[in-house]
KOLGU-4560 file (N, C-alpha, C; in nm, 3 decimals, padded with zeros to 5 digits):
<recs>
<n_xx: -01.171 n_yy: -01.589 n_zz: -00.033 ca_xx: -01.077 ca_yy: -01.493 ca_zz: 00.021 c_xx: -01.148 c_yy: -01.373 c_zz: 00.081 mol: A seq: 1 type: UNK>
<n_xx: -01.288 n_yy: -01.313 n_zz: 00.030 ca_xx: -01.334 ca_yy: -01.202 ca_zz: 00.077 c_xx: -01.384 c_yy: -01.249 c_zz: 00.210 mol: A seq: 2 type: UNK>
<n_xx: -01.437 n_yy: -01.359 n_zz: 00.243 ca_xx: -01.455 ca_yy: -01.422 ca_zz: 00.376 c_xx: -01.330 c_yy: -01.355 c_zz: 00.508 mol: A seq: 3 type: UNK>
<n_xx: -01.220 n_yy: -01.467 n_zz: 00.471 ca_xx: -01.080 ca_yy: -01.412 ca_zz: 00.520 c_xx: -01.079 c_yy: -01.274 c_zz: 00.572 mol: A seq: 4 type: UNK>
<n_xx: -01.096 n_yy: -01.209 n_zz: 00.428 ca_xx: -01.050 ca_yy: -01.019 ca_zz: 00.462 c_xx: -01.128 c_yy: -00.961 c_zz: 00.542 mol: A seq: 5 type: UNK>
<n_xx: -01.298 n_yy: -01.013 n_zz: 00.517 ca_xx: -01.368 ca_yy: -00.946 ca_zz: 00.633 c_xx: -01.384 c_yy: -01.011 c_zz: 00.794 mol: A seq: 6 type: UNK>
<n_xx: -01.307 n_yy: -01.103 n_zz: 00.773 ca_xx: -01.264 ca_yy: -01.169 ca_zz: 00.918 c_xx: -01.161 c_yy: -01.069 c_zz: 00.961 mol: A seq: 7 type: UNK>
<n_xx: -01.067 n_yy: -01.051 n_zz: 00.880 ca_xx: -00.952 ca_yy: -00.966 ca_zz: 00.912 c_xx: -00.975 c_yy: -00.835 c_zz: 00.934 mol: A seq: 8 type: UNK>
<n_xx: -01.049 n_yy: -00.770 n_zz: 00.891 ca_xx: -01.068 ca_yy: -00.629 ca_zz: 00.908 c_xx: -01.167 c_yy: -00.598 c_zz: 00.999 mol: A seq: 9 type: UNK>
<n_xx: -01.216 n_yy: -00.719 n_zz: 01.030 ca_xx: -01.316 ca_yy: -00.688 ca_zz: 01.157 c_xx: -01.217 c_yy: -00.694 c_zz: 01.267 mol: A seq: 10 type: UNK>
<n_xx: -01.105 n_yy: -00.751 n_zz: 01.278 ca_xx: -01.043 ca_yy: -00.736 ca_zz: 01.390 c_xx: -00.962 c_yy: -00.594 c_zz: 01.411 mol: A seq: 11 type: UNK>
<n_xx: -00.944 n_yy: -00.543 n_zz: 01.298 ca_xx: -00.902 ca_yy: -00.413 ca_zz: 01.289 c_xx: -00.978 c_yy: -00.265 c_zz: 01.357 mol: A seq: 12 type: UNK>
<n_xx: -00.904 n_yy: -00.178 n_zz: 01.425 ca_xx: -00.980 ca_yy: -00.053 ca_zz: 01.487 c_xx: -01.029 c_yy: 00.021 c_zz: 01.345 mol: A seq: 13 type: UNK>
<n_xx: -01.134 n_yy: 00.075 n_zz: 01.359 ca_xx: -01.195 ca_yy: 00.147 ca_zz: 01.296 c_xx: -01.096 c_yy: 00.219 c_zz: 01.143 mol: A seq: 14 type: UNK>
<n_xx: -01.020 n_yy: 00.270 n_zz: 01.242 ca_xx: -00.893 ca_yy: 00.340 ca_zz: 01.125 c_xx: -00.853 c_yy: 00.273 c_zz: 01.035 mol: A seq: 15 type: UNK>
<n_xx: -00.785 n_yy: 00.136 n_zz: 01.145 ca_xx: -00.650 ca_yy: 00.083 ca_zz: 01.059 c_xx: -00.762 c_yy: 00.020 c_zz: 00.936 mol: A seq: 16 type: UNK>
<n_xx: -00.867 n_yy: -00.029 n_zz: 00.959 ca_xx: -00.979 ca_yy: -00.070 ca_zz: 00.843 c_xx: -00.999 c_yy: 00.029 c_zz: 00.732 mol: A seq: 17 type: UNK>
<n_xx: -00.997 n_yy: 00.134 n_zz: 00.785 ca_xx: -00.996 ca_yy: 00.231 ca_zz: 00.648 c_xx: -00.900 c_yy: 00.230 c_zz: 00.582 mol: A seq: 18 type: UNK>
<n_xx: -00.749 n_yy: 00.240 n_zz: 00.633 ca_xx: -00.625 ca_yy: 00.221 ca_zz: 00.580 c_xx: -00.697 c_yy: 00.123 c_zz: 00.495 mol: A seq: 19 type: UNK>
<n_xx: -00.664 n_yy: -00.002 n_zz: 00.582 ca_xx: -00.659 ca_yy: -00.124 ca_zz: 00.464 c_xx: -00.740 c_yy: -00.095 c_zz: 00.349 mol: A seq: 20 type: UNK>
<n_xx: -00.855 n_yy: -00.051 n_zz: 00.337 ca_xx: -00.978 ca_yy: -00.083 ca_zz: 00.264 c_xx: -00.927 c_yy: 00.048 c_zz: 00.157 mol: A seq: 21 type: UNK>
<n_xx: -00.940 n_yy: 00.204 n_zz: 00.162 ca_xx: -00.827 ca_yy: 00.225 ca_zz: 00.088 c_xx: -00.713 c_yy: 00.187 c_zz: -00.004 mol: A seq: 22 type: UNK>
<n_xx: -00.606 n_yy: 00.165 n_zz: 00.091 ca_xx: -00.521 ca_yy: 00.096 ca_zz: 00.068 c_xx: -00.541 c_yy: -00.023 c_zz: -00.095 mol: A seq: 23 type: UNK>
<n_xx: -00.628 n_yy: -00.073 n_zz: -00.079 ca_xx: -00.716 ca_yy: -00.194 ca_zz: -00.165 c_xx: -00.785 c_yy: -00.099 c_zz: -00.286 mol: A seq: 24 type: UNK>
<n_xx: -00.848 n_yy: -00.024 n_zz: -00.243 ca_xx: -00.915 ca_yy: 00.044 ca_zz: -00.361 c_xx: -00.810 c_yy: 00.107 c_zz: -00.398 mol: A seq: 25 type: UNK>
<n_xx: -00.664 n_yy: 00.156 n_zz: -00.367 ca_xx: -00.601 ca_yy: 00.255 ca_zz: -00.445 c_xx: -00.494 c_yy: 00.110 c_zz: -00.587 mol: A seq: 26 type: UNK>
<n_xx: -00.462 n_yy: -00.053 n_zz: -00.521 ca_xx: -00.463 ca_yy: -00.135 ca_zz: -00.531 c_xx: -00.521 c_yy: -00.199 c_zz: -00.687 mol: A seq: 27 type: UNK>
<n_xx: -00.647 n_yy: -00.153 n_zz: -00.702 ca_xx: -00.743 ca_yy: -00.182 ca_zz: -00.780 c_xx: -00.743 c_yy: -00.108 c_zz: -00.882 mol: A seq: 28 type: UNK>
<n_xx: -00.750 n_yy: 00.066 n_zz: -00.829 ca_xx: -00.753 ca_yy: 00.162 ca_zz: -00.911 c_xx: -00.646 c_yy: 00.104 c_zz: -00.980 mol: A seq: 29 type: UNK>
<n_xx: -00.490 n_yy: 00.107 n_zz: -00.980 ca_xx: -00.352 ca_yy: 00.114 ca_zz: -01.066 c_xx: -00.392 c_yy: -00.025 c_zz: -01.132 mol: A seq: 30 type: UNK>
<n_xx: -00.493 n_yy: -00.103 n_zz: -01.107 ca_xx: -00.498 ca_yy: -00.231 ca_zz: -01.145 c_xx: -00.368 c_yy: -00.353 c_zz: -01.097 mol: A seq: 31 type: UNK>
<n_xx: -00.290 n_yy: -00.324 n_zz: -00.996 ca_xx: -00.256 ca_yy: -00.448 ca_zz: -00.947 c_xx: -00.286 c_yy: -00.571 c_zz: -00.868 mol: A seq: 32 type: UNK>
<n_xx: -00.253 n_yy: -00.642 n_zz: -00.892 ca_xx: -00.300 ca_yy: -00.791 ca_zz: -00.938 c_xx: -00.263 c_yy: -00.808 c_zz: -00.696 mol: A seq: 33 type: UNK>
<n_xx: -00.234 n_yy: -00.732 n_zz: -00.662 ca_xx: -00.205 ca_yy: -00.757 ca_zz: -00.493 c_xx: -00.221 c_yy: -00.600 c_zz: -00.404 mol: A seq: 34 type: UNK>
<n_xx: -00.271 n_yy: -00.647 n_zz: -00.288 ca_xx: -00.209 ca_yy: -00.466 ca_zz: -00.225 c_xx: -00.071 c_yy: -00.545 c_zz: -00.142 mol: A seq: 35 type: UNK>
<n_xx: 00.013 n_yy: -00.422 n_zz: -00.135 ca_xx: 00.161 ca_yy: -00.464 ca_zz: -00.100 c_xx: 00.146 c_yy: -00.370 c_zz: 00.052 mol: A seq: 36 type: UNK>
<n_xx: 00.238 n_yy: -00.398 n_zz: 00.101 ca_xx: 00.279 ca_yy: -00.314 ca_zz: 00.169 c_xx: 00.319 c_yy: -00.144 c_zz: 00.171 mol: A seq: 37 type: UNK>
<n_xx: 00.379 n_yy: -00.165 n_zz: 00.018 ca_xx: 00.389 ca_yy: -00.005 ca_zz: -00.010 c_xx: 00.262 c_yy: 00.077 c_zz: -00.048 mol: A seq: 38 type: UNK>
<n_xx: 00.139 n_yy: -00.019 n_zz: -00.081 ca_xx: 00.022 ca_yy: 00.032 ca_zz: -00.093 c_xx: -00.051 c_yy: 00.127 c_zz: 00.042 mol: A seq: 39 type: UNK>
<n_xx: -00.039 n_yy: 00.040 n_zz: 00.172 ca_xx: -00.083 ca_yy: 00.060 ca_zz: 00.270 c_xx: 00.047 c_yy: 00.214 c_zz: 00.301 mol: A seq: 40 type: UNK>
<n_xx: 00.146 n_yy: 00.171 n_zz: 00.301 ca_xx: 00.244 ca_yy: 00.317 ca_zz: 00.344 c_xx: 00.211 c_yy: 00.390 c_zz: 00.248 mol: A seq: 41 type: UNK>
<n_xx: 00.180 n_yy: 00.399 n_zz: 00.139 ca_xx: 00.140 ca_yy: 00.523 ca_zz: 00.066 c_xx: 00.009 c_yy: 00.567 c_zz: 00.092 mol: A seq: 42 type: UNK>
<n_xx: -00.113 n_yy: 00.537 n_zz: 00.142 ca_xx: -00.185 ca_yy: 00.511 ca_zz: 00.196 c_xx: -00.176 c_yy: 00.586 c_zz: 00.297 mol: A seq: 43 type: UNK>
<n_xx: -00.113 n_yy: 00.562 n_zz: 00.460 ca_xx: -00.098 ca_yy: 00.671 ca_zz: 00.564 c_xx: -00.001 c_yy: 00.751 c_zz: 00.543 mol: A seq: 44 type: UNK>
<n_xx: 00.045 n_yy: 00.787 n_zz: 00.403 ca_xx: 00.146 ca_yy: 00.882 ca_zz: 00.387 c_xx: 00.069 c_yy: 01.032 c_zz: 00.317 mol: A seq: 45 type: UNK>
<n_xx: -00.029 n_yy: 00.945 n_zz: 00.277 ca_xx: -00.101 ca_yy: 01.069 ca_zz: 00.169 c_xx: -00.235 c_yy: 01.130 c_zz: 00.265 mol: A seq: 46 type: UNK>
<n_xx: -00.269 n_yy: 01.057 n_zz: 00.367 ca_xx: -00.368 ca_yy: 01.117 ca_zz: 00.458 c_xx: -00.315 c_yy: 01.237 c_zz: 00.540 mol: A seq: 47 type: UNK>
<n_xx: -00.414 n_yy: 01.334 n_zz: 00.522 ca_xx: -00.324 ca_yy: 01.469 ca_zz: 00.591 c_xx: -00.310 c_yy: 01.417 c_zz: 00.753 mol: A seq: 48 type: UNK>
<n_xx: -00.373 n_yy: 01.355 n_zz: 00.787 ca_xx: -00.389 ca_yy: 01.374 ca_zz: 00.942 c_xx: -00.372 c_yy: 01.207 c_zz: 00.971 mol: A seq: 49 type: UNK>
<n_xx: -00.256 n_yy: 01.141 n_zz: 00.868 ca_xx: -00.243 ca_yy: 01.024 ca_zz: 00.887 c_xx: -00.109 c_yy: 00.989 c_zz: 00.966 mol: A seq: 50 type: UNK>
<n_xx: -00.071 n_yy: 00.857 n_zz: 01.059 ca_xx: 00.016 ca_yy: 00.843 ca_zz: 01.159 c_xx: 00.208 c_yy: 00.878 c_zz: 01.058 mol: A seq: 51 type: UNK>
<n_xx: 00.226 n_yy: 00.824 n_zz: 00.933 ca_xx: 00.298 ca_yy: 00.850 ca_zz: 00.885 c_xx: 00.342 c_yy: 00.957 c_zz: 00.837 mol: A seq: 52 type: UNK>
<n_xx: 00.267 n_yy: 01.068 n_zz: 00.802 ca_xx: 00.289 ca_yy: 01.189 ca_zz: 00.799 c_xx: 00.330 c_yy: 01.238 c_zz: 00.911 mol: A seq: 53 type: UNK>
<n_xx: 00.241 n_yy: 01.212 n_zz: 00.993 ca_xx: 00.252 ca_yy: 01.315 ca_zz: 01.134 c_xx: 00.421 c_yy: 01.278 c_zz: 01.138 mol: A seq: 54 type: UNK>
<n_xx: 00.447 n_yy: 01.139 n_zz: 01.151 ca_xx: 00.605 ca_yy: 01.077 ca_zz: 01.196 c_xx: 00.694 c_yy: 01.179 c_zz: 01.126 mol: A seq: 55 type: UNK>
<n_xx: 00.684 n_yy: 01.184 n_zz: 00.988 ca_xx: 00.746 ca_yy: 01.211 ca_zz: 00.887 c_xx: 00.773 c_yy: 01.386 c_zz: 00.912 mol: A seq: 56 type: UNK>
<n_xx: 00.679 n_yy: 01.455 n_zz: 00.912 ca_xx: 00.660 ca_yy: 01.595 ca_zz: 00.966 c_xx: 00.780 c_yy: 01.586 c_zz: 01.123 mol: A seq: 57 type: UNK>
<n_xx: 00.690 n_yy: 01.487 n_zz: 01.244 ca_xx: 00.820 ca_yy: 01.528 ca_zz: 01.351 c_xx: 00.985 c_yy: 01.469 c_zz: 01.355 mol: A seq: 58 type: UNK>
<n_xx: 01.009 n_yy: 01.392 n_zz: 01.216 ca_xx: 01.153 ca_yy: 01.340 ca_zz: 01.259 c_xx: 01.268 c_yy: 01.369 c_zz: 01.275 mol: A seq: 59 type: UNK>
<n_xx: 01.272 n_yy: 01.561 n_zz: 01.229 ca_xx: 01.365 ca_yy: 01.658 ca_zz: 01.252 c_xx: 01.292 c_yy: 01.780 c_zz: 01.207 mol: A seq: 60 type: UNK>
<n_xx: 01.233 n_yy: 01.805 n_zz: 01.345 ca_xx: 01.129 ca_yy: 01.909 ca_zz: 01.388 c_xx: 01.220 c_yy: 02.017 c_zz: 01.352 mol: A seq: 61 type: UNK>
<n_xx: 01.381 n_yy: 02.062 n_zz: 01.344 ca_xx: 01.432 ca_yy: 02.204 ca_zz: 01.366 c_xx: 01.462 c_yy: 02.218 c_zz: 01.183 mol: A seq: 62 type: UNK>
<n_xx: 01.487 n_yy: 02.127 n_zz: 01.139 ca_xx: 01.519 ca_yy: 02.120 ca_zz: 00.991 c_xx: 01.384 c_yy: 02.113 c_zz: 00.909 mol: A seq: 63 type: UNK>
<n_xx: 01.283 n_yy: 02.038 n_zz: 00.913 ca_xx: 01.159 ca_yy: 02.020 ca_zz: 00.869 c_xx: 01.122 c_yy: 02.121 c_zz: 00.758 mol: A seq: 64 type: UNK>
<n_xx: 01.054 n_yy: 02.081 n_zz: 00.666 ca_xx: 01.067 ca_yy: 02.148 ca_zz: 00.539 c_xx: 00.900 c_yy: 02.101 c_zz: 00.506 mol: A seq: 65 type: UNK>
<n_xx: 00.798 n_yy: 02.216 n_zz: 00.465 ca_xx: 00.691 ca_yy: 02.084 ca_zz: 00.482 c_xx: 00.616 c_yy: 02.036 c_zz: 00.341 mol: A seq: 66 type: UNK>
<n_xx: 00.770 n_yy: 01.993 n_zz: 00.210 ca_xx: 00.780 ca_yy: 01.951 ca_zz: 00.118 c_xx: 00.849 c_yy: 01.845 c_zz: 00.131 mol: A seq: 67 type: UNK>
<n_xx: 00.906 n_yy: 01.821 n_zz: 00.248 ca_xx: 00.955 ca_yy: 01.666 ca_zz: 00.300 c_xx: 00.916 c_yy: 01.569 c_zz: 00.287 mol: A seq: 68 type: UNK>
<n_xx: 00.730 n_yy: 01.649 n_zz: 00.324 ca_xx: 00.653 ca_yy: 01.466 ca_zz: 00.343 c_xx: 00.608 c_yy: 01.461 c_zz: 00.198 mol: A seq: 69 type: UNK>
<n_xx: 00.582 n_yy: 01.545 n_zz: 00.129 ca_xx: 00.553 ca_yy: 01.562 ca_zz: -00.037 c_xx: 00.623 c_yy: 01.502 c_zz: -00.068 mol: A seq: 70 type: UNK>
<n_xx: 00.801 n_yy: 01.506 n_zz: -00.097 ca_xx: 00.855 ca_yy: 01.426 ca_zz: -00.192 c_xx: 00.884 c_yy: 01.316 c_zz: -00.142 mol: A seq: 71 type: UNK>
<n_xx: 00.869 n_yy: 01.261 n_zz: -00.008 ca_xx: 00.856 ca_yy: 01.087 ca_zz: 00.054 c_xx: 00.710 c_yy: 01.030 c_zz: -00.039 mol: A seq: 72 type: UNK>
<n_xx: 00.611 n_yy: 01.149 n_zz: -00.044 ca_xx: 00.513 ca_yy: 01.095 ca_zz: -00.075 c_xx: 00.501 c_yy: 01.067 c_zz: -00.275 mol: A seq: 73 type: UNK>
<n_xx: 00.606 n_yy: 01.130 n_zz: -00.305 ca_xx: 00.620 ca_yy: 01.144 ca_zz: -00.440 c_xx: 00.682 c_yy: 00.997 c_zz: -00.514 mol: A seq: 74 type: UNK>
<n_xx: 00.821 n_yy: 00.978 n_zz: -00.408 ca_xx: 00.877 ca_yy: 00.820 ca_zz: -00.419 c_xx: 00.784 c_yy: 00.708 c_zz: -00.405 mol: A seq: 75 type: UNK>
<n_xx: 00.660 n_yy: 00.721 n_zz: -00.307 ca_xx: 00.596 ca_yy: 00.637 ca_zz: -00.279 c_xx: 00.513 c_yy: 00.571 c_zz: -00.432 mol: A seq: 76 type: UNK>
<n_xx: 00.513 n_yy: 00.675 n_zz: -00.456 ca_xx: 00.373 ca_yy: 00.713 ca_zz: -00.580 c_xx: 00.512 c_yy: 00.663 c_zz: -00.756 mol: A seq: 77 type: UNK>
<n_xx: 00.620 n_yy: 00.686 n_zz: -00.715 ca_xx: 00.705 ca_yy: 00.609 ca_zz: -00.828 c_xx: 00.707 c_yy: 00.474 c_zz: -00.800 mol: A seq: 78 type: UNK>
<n_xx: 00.717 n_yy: 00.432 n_zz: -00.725 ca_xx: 00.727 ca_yy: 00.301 ca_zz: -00.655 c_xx: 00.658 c_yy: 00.222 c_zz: -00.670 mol: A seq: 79 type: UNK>
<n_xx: 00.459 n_yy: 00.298 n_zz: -00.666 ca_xx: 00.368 ca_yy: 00.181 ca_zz: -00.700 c_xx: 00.356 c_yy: 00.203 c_zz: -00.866 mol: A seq: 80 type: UNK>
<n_xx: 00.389 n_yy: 00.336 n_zz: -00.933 ca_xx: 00.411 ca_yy: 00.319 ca_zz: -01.071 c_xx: 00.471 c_yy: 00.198 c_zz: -01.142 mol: A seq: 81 type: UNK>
<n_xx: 00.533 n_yy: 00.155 n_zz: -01.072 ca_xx: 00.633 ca_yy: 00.034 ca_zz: -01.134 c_xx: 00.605 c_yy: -00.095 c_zz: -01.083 mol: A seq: 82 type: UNK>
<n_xx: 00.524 n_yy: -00.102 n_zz: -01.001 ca_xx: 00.439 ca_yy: -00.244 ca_zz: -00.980 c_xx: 00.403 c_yy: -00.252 c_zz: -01.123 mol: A seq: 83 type: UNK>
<n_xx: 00.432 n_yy: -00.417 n_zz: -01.109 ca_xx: 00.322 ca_yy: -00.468 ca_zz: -01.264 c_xx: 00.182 c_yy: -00.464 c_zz: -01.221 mol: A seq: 84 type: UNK>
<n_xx: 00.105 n_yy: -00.407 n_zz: -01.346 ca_xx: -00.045 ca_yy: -00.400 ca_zz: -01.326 c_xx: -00.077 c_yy: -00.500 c_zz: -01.397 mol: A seq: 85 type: UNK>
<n_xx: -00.219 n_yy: -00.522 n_zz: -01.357 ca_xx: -00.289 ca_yy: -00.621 ca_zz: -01.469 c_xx: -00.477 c_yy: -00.521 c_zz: -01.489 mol: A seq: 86 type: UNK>
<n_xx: -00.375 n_yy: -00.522 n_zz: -01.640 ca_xx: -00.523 ca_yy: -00.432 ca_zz: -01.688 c_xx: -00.649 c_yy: -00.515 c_zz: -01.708 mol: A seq: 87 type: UNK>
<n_xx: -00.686 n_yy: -00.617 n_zz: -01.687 ca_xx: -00.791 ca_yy: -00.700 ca_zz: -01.714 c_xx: -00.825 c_yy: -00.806 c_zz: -01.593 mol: A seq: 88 type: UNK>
<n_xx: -00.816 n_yy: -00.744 n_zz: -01.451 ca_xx: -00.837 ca_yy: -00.879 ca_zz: -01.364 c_xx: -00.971 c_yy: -00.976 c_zz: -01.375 mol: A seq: 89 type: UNK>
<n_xx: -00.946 n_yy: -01.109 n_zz: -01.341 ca_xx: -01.041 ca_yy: -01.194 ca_zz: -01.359 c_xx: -01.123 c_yy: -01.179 c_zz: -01.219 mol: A seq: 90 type: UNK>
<n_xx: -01.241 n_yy: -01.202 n_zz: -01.237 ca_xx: -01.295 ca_yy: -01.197 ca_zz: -01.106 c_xx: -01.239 c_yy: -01.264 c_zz: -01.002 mol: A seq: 91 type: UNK>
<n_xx: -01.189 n_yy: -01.360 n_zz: -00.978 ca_xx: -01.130 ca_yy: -01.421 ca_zz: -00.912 c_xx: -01.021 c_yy: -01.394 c_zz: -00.853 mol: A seq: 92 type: UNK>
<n_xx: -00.997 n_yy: -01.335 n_zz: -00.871 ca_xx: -00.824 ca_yy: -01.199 ca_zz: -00.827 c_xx: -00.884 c_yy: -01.122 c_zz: -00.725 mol: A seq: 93 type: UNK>
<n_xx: -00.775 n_yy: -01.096 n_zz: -00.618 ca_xx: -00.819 ca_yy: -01.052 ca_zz: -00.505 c_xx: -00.655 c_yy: -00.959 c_zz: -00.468 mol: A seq: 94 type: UNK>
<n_xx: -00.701 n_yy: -00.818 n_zz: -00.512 ca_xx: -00.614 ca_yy: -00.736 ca_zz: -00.465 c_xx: -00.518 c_yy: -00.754 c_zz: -00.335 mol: A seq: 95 type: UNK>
<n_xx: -00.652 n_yy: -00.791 n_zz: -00.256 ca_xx: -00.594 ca_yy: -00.805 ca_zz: -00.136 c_xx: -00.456 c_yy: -00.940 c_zz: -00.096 mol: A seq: 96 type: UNK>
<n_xx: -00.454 n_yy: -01.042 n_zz: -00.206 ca_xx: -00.370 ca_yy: -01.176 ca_zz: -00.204 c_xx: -00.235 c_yy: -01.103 c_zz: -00.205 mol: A seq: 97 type: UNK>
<n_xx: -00.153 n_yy: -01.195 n_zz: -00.178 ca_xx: -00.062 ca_yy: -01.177 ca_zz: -00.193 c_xx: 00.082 c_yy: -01.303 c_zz: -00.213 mol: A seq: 98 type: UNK>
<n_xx: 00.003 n_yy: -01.410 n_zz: -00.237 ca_xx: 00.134 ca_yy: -01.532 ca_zz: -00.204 c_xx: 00.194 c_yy: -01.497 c_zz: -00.343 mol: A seq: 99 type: UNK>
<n_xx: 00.096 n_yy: -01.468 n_zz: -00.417 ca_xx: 00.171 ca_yy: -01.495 ca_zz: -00.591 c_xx: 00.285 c_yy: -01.444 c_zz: -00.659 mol: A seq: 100 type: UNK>
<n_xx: 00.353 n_yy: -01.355 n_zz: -00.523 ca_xx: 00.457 ca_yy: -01.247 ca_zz: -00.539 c_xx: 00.624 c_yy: -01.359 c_zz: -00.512 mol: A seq: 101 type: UNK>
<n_xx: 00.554 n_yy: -01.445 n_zz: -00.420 ca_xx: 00.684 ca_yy: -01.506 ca_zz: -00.347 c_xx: 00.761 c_yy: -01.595 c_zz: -00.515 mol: A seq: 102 type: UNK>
<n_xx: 00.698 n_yy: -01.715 n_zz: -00.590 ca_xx: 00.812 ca_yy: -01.781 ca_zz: -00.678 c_xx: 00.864 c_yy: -01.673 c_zz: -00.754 mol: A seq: 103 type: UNK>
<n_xx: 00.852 n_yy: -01.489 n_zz: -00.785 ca_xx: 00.972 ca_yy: -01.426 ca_zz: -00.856 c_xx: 01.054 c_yy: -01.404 c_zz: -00.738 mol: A seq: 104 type: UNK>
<n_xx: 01.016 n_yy: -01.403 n_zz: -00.637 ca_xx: 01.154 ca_yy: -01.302 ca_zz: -00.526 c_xx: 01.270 c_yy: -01.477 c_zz: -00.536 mol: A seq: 105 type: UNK>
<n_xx: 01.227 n_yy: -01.572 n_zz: -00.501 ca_xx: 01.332 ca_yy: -01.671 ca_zz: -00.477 c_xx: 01.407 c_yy: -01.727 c_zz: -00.699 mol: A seq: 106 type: UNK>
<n_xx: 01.312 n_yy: -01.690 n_zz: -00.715 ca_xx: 01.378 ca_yy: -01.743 ca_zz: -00.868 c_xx: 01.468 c_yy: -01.640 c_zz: -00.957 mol: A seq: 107 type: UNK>
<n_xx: 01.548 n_yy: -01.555 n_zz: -00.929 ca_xx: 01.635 ca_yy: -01.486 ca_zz: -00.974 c_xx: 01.778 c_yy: -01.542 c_zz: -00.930 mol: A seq: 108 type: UNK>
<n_xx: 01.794 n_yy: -01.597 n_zz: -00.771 ca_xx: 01.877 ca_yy: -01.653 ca_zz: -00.757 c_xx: 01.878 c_yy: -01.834 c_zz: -00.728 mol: A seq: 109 type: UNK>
<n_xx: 01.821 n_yy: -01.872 n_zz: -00.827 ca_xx: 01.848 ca_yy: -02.037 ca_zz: -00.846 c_xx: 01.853 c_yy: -02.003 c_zz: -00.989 mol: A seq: 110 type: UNK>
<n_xx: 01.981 n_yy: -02.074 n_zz: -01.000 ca_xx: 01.975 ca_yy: -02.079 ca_zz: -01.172 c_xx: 02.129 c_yy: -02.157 c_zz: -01.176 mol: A seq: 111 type: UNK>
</recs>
């Protein structure tokens, strides 16, 4: 899989590679077992001079409050709280995977 990722992130601009790679170490840090998507948005949410902030800062420039992007960034940060972690990954675990998520999303509704 690390093959894969550095195939993948070589195709990536300079940035969006940091995102990702980030993104992965913040992933690792909480100890979950995948980086998600909400990893990566929390990720350009918490960079001061990152594309989601900036968005977040102009999406009602006359109202704008600039504790707005703080508490978007606060939900973000409850959100990956409640990912299941795995405090003991095996070497073989790759933050970066992600199929292992799909048999809970479809098995809540077959029954």
């Amino acid at each position: 899989m690390r093959a894969e990722l550095s195939t993948i992130q070589q195709t990536l601009t300079p940035e969006a590679a940091a995102v990702l790679s980030r993104a992965m170490e913040e992933a690792a840090r909480r100890h979950h077992g995948q980086t998600t998507p909400l990893h990566v948005a929390a990720t350009l949410l918490a960079a001061p001079s990152g594309l989601l902030r900036r968005a977040c800062a102009r999406s009602h420039p006359a109202s704008a409050h600039p504790l707005q992007c703080r508490a978007i960034e606060l939900c973000f940060s409850v959100a990956l709280d409640r990912l299941p972690s795995n405090p003991n990954p095996g070497p073989n675990q790759n933050p970066g995977g992600g199929a292992r998520r799909r048999p809970y999303r479809t098995r809540s509704w077959r029954r």
